[in-house]
MDTraj code that builds the backbone (N, CA, C; nanometers):
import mdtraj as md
import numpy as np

residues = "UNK UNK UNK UNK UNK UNK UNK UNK UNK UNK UNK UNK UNK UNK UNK UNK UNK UNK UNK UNK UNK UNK UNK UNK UNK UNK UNK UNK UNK UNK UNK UNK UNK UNK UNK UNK UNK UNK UNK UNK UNK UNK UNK UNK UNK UNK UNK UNK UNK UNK UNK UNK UNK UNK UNK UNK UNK UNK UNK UNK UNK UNK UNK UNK UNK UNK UNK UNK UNK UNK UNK UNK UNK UNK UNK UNK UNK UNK UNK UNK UNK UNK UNK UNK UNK UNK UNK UNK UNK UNK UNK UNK UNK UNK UNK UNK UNK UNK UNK UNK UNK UNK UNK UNK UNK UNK UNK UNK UNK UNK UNK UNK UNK UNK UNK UNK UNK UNK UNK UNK UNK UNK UNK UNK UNK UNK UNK UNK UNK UNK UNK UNK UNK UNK UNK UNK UNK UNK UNK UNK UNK UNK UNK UNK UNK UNK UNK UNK UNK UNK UNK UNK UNK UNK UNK UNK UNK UNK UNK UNK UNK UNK UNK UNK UNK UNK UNK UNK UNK UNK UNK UNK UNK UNK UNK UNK UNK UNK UNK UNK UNK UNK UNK UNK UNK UNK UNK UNK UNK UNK UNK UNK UNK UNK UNK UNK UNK UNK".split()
xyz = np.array([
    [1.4673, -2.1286, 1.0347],
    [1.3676, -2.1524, 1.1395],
    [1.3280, -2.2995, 1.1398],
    [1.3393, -2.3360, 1.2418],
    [1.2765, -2.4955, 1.3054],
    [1.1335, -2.5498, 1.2393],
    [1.0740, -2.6228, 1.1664],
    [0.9643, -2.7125, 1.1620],
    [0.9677, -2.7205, 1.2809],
    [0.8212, -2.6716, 1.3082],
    [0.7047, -2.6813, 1.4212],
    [0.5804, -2.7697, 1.3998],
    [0.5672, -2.8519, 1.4434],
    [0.4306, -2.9231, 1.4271],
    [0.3408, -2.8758, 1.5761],
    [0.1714, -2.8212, 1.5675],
    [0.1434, -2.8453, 1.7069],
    [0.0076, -2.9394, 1.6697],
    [0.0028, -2.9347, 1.7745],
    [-0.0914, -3.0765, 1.7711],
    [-0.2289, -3.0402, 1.9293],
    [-0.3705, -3.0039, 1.8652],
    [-0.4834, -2.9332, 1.9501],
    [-0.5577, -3.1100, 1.9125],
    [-0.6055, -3.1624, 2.0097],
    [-0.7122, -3.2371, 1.9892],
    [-0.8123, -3.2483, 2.1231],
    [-0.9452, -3.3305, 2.0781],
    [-1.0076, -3.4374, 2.1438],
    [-0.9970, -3.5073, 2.2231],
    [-1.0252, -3.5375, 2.3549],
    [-0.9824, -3.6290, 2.4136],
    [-1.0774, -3.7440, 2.3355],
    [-0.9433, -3.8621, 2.3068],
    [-1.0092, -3.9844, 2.3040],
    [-0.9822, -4.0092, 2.1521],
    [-0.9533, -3.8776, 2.0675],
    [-0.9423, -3.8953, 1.9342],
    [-0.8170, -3.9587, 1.8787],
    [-0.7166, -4.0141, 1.9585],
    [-0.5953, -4.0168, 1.8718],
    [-0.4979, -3.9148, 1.8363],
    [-0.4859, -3.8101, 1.8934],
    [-0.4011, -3.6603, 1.8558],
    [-0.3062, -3.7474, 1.9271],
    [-0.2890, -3.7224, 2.0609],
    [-0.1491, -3.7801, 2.1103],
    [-0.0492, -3.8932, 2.0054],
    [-0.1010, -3.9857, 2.0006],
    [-0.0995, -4.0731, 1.8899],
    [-0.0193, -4.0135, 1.7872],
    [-0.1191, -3.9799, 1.7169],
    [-0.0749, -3.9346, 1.5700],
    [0.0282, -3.8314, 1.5808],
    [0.0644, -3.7460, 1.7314],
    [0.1555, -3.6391, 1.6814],
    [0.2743, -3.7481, 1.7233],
    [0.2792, -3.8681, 1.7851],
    [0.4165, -3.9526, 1.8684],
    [0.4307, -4.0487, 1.7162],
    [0.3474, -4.0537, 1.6812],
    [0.3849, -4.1211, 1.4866],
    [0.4238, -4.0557, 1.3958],
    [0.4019, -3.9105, 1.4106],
    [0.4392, -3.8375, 1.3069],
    [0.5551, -3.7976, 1.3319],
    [0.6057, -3.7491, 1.4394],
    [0.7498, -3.7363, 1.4930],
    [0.8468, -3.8118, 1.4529],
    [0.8133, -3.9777, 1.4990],
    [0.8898, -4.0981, 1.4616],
    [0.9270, -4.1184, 1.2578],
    [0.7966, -4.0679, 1.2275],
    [0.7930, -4.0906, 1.1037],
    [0.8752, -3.9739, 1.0086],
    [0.8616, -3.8614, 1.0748],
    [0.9612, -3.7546, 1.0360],
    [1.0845, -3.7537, 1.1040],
    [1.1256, -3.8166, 1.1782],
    [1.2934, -3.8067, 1.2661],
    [1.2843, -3.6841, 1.3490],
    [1.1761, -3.6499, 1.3686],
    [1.1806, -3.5085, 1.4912],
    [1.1768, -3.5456, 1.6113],
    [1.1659, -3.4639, 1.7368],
    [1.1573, -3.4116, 1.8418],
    [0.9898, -3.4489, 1.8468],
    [0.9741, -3.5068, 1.9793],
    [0.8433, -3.4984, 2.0045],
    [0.8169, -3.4777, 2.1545],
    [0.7091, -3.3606, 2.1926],
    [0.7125, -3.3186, 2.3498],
    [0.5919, -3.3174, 2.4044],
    [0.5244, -3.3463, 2.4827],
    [0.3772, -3.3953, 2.5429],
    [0.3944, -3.3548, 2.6733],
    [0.4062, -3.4516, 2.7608],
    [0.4210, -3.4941, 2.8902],
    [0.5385, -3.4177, 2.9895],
    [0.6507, -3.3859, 2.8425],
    [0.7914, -3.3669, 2.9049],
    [0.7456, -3.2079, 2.9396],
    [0.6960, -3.1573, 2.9001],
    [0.6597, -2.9664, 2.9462],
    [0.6428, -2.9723, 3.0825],
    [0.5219, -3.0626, 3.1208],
    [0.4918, -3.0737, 3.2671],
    [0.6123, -3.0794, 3.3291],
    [0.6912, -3.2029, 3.3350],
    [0.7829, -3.1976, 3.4257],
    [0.9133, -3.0545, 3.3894],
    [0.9108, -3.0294, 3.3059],
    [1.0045, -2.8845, 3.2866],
    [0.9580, -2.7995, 3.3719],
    [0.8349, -2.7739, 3.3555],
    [0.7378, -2.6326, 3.3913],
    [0.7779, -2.7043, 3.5862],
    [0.7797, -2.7517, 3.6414],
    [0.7662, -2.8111, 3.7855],
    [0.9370, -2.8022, 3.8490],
    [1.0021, -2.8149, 3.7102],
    [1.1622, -2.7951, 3.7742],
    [1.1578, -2.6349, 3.8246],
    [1.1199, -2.5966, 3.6965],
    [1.0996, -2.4083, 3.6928],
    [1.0475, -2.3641, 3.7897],
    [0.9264, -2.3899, 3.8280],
    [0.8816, -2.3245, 3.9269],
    [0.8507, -2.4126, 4.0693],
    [0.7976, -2.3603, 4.1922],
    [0.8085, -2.4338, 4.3337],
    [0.6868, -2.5039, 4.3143],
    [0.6330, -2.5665, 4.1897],
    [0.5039, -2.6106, 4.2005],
    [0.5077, -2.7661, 4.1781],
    [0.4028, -2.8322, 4.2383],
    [0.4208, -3.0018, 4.1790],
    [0.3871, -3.0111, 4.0751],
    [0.3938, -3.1388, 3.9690],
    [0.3683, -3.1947, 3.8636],
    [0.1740, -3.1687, 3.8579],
    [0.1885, -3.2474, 3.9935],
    [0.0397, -3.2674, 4.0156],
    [-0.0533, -3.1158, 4.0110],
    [-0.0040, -3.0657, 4.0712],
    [-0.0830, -2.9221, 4.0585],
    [-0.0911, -2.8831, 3.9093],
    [0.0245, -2.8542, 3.8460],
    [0.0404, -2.8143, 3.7232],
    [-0.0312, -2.8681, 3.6483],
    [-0.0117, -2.9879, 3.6316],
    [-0.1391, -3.1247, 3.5470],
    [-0.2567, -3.0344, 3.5758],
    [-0.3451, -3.0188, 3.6822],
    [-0.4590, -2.9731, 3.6984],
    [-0.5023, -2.8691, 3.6459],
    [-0.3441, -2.7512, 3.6475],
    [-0.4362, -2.6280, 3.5920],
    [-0.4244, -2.6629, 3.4457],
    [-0.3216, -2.7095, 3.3534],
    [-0.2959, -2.7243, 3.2662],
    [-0.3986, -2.8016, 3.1493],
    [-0.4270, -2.8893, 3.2612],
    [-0.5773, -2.9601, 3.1732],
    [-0.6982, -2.8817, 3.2321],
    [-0.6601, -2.7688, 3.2779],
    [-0.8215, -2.6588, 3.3366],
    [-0.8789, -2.7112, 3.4328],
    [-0.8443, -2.7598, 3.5444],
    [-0.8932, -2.8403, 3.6268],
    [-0.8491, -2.7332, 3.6983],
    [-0.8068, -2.6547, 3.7458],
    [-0.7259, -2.5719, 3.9001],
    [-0.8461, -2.5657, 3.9838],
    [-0.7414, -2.6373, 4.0964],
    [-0.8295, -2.6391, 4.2027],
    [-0.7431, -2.4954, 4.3368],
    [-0.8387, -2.4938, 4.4399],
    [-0.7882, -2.3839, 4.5046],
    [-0.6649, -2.4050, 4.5753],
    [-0.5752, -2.3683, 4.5966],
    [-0.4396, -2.3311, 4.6498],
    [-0.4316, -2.2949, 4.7946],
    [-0.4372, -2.3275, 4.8627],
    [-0.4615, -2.2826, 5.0006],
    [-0.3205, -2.3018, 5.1105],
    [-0.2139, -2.2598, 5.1275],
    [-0.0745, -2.2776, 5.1389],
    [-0.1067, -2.2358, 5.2780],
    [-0.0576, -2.3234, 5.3671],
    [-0.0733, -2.2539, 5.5625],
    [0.0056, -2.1167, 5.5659],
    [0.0704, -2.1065, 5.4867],
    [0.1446, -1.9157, 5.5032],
    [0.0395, -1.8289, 5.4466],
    [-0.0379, -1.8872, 5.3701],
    [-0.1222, -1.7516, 5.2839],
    [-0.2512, -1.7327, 5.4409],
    [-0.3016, -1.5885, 5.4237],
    [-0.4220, -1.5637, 5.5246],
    [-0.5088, -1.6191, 5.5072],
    [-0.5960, -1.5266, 5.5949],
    [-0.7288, -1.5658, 5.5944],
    [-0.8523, -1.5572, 5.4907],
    [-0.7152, -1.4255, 5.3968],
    [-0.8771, -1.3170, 5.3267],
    [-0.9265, -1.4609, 5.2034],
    [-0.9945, -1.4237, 5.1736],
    [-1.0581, -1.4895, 5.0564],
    [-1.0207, -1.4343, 4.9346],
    [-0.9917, -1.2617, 4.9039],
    [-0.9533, -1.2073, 4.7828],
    [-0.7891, -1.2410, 4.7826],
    [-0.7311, -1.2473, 4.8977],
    [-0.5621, -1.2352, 4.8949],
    [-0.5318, -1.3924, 4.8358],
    [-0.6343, -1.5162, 4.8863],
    [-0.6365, -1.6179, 4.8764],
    [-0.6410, -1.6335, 4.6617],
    [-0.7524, -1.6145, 4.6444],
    [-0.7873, -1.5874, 4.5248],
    [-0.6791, -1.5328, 4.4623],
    [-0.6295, -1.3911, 4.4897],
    [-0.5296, -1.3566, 4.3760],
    [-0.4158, -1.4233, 4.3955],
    [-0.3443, -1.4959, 4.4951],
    [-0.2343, -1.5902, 4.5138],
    [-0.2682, -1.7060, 4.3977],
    [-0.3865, -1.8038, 4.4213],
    [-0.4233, -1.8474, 4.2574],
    [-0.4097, -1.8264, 4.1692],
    [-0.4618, -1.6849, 4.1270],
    [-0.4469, -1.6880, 3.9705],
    [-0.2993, -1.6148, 3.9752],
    [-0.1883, -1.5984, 4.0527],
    [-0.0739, -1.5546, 3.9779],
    [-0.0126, -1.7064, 4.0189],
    [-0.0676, -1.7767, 4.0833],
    [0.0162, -1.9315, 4.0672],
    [0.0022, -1.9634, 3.9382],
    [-0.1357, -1.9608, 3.8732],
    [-0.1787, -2.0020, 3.7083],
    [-0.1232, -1.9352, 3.6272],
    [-0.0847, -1.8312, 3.6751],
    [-0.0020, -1.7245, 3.5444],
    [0.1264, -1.7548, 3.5494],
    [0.1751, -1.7644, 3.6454],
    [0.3146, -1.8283, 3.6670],
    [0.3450, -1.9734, 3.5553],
    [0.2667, -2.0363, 3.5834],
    [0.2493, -2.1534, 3.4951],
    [0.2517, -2.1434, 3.3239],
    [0.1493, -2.0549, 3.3104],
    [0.1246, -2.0291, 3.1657],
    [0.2729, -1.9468, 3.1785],
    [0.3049, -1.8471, 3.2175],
    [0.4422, -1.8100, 3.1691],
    [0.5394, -1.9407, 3.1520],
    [0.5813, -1.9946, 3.2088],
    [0.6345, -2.0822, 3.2504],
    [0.6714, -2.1620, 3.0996],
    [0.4931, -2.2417, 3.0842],
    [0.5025, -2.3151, 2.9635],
    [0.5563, -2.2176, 2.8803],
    [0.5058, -2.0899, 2.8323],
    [0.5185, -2.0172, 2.7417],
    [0.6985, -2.0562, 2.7338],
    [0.7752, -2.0049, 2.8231],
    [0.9137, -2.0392, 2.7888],
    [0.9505, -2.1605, 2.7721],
    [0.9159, -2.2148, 2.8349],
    [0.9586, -2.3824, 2.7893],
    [0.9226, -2.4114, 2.6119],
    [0.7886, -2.4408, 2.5812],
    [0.7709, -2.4953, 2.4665],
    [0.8237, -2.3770, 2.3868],
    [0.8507, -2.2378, 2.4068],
    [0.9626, -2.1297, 2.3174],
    [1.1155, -2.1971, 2.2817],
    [1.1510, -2.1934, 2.3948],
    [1.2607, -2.2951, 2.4399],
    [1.2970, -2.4477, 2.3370],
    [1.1877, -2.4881, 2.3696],
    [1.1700, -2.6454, 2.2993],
    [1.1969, -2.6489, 2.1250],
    [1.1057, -2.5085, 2.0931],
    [1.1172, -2.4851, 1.9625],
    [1.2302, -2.4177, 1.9032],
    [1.3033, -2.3708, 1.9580],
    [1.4326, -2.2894, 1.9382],
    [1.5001, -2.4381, 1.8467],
    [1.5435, -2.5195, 1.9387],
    [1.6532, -2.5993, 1.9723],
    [1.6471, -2.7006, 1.7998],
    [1.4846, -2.7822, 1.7684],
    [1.5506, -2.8546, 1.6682],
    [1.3818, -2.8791, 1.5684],
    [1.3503, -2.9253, 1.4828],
    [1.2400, -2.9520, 1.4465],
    [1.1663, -3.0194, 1.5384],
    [1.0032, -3.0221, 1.5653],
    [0.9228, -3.0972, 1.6916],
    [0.7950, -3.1015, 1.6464],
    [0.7328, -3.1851, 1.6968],
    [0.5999, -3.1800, 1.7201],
    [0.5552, -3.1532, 1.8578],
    [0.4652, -3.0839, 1.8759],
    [0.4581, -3.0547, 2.0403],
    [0.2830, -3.0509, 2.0555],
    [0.2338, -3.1247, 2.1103],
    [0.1005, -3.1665, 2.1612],
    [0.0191, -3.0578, 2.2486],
    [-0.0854, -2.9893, 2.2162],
    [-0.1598, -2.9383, 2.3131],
    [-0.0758, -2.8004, 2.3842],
    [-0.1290, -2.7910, 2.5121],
    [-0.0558, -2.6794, 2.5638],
    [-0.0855, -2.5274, 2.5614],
    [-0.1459, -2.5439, 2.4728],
    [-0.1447, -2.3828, 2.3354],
    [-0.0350, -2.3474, 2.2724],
    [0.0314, -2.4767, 2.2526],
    [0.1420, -2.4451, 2.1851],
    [0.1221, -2.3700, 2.0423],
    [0.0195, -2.3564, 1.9603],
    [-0.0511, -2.3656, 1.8366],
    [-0.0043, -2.1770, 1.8788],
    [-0.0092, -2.1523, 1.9636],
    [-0.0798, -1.9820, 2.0180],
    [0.0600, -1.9266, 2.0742],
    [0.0902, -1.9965, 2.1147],
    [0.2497, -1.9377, 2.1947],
    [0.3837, -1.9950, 2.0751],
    [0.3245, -2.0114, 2.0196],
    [0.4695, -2.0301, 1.8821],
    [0.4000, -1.9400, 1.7356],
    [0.2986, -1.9096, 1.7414],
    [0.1924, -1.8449, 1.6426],
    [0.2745, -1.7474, 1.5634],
    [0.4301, -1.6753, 1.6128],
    [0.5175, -1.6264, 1.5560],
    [0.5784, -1.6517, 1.5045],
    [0.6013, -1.7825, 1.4970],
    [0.7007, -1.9030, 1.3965],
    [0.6444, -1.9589, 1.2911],
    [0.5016, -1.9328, 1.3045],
    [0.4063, -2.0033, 1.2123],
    [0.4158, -2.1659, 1.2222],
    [0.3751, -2.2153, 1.3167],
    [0.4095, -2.3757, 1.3509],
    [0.2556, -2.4045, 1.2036],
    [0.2534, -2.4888, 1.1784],
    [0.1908, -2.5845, 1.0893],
    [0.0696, -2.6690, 1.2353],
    [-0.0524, -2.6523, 1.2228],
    [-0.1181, -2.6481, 1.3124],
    [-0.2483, -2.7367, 1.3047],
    [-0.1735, -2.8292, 1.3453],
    [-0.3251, -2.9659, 1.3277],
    [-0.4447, -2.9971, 1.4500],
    [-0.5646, -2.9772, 1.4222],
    [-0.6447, -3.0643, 1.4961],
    [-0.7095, -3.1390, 1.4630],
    [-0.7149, -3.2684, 1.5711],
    [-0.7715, -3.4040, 1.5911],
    [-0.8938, -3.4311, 1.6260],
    [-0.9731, -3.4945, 1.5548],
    [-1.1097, -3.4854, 1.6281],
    [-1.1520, -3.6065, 1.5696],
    [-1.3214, -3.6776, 1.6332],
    [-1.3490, -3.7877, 1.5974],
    [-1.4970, -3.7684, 1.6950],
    [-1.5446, -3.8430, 1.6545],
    [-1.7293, -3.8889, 1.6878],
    [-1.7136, -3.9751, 1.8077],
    [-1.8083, -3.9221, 1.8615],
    [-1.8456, -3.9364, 2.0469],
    [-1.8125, -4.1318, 2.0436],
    [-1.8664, -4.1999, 1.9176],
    [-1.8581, -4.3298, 1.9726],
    [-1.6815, -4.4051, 1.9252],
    [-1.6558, -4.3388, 1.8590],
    [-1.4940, -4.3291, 1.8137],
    [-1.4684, -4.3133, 1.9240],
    [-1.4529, -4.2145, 1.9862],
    [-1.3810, -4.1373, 2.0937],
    [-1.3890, -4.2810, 2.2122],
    [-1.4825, -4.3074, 2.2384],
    [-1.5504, -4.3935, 2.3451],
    [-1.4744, -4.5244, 2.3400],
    [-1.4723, -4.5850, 2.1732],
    [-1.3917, -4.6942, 2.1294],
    [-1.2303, -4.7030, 2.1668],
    [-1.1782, -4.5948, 2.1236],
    [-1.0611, -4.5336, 2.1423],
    [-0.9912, -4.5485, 2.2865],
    [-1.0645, -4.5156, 2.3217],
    [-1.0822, -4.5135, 2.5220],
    [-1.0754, -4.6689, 2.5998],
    [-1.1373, -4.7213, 2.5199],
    [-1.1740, -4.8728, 2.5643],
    [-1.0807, -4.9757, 2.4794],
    [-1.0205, -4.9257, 2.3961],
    [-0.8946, -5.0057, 2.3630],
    [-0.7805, -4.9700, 2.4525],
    [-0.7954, -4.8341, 2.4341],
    [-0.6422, -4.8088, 2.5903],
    [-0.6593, -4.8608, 2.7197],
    [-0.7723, -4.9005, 2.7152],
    [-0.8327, -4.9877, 2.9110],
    [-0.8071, -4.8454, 2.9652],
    [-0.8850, -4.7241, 2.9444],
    [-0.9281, -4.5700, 3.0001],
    [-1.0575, -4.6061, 3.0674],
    [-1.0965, -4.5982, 3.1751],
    [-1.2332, -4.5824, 3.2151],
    [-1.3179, -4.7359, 3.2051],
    [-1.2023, -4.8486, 3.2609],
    [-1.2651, -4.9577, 3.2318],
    [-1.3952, -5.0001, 3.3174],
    [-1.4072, -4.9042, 3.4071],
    [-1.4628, -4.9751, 3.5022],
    [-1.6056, -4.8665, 3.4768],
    [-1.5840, -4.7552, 3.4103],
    [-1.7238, -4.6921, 3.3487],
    [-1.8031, -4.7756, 3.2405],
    [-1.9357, -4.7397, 3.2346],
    [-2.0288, -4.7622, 3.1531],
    [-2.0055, -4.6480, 3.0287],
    [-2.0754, -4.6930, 2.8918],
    [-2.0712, -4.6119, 2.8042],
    [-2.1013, -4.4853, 2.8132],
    [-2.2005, -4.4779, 2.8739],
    [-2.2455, -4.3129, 2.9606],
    [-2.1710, -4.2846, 3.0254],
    [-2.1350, -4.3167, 3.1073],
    [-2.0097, -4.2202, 3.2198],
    [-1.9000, -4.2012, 3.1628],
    [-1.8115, -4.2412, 3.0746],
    [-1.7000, -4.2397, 2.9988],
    [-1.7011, -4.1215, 2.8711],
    [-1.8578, -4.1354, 2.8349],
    [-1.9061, -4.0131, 2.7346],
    [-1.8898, -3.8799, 2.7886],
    [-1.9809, -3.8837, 2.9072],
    [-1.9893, -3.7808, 2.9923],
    [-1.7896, -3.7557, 3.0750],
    [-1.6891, -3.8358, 3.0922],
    [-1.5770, -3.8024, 3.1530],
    [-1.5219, -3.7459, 2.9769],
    [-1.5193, -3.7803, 2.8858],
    [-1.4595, -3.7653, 2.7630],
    [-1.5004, -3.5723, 2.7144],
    [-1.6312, -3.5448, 2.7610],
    [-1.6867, -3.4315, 2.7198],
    [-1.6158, -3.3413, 2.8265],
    [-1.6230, -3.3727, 2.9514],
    [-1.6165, -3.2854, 3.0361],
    [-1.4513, -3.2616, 3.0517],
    [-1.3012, -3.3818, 2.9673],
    [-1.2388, -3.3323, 2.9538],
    [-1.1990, -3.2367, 2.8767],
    [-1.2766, -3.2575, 2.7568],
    [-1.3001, -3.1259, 2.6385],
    [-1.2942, -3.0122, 2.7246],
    [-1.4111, -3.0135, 2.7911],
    [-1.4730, -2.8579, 2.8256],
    [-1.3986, -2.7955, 2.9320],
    [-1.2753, -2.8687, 3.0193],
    [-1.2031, -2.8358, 3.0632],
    [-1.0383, -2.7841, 2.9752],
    [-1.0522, -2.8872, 2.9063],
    [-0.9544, -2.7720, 2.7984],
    [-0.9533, -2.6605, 2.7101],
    [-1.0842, -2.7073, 2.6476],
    [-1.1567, -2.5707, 2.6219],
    [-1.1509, -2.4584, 2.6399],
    [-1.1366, -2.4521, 2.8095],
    [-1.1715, -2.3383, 2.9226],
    [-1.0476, -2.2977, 2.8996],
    [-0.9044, -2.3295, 2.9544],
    [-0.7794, -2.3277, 2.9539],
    [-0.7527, -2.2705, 2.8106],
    [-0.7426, -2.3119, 2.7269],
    [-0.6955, -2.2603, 2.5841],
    [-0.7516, -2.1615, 2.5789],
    [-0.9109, -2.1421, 2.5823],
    [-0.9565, -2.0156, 2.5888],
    [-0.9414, -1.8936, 2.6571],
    [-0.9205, -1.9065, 2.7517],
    [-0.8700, -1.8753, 2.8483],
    [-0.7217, -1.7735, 2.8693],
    [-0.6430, -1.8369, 2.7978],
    [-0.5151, -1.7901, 2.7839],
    [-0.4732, -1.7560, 2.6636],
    [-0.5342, -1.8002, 2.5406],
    [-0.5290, -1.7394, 2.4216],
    [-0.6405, -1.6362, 2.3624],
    [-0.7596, -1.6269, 2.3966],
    [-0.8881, -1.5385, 2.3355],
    [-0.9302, -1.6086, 2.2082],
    [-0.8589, -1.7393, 2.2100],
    [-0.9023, -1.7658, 2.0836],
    [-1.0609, -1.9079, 2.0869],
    [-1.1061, -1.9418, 2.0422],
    [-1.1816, -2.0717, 2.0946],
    [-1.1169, -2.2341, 2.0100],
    [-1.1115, -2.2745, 2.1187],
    [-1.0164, -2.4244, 2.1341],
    [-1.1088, -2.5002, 2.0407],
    [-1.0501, -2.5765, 1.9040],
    [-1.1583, -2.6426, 1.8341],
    [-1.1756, -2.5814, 1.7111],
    [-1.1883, -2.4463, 1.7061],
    [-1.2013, -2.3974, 1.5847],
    [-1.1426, -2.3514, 1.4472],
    [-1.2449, -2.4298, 1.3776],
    [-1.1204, -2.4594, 1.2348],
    [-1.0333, -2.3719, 1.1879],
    [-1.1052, -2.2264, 1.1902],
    [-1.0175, -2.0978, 1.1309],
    [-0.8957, -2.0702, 1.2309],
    [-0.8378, -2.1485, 1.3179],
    [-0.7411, -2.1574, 1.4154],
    [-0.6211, -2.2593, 1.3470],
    [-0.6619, -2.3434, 1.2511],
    [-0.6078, -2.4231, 1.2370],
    [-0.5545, -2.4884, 1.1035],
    [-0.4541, -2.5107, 1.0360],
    [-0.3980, -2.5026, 0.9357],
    [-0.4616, -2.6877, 0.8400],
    [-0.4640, -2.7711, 0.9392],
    [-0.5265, -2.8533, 0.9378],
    [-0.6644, -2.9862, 1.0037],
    [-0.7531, -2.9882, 0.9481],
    [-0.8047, -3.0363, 1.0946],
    [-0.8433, -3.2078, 1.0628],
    [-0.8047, -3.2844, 1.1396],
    [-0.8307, -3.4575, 1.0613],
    [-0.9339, -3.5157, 1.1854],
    [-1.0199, -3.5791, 1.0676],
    [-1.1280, -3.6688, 1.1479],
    [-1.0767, -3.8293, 1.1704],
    [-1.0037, -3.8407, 1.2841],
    [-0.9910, -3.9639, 1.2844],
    [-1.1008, -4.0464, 1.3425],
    [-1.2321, -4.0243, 1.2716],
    [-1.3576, -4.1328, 1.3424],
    [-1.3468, -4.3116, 1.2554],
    [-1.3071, -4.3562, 1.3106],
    [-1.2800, -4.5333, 1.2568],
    [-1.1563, -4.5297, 1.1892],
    [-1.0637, -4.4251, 1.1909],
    [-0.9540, -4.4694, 1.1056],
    [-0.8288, -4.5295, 1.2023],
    [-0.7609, -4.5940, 1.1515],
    [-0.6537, -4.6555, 1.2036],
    [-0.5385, -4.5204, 1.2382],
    [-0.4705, -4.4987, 1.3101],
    [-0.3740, -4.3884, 1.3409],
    [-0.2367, -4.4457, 1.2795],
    [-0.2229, -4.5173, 1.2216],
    [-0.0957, -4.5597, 1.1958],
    [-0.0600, -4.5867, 1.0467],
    [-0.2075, -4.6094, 1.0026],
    [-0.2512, -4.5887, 0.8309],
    [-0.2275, -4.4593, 0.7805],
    [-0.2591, -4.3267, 0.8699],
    [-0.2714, -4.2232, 0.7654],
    [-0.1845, -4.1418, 0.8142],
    [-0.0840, -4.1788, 0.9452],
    [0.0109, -4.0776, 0.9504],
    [0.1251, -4.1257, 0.8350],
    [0.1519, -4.2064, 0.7714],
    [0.2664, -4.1942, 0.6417],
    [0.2073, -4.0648, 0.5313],
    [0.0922, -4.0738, 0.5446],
    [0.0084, -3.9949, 0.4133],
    [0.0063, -3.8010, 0.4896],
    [-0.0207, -3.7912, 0.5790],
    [0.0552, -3.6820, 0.6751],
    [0.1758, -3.6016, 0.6439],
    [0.2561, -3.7039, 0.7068],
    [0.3995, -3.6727, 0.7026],
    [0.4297, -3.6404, 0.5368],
    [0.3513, -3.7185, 0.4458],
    [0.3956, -3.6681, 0.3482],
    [0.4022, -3.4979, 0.3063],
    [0.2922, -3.4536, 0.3815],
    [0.2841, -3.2806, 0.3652],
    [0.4042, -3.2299, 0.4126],
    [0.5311, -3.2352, 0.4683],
    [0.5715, -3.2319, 0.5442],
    [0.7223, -3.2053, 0.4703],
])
top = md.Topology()
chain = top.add_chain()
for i, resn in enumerate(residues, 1):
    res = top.add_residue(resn, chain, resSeq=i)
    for name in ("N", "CA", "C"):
        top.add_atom(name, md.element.get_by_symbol(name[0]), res)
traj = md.Trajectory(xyz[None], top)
């Protein structure tokens, strides 16, 4: 069986990061971004849509073929979203078949949970997070408050999503095999010390 790494974080904490260093640093497979565009070949849906539900954002679907009703409208939604979550579900299955990986977010942690992937989350303090943000030039044009408030409210949109599709709650330690505080640490210092578990 394949080494699985998944990787649940924070926005703002460095997870992305640390799982694209730890990959490099172990010679694996590393998958983020690339699901989206898989999941969009798979099904008749855009990138863009998918992004939305995927980070819990789904917005309403309103296609000039669908009616008028409001319930027919509605359940066309949520089997577009289920479509999706199936979707990923085969892909990052898929992904993990093939070779050792680290695979970011997703619920990958939940939809490989049969393989026993090795299961890290990332987290870090509101002014970390904020710092973090403002070195990537994220939200340059926000104030410290509005960037706090966009940083939380991406949480609570993933949150929703993970929860959502797993029953489990997004964040919580007994979910998770490891959990690292990257508040002031360098991401490039402690993934050698990482990988060493490994």
């Amino acid at each position: 069986m394949n080494k699985i790494i998944t990787v649940g974080r924070e926005f703002g904490s460095g997870g992305r990061e640390l799982g694209r260093r730890l990959a490099e640093e172990l010679g694996i497979e590393y998958y983020d971004k690339e699901i989206i565009s898989e999941i969009a070949k798979n099904t008749s849906l855009s990138e863009k849509y998918i992004r939305s539900v995927v980070e819990g954002k789904p917005h309403s679907l309103f296609p000039i073929t669908i009616g008028n009703s409001f319930a027919y409208n509605t359940d066309y939604h949520v089997r577009q979203i289920q479509e999706i979550f199936k979707a990923q579900t085969e892909i990052i299955s898929s992904l993990a078949d093939k070779s050792d990986c680290v695979i970011i977010g997703r619920c990958a942690d939940y939809i490989l949970r049969e393989r026993k992937p090795c299961r890290l989350f990332v987290y870090a303090d509101i002014d970390s997070r904020i710092r973090r943000c403002r070195s990537r030039q994220e939200g340059e044009s926000l104030t410290d408050q509005e960037l706090k408030r966009r940083i939380l409210a991406i949480d609570k949109d993933r949150a929703r999503y993970y929860n959502d599709f797993t029953g489990q709650r997004w964040g919580d330690k007994s979910y998770y095999d490891f959990c690292i505080n990257t508040t002031d640490v360098v991401i490039k210092e402690i993934v050698p010390y990482i990988a060493k578990m490994f």
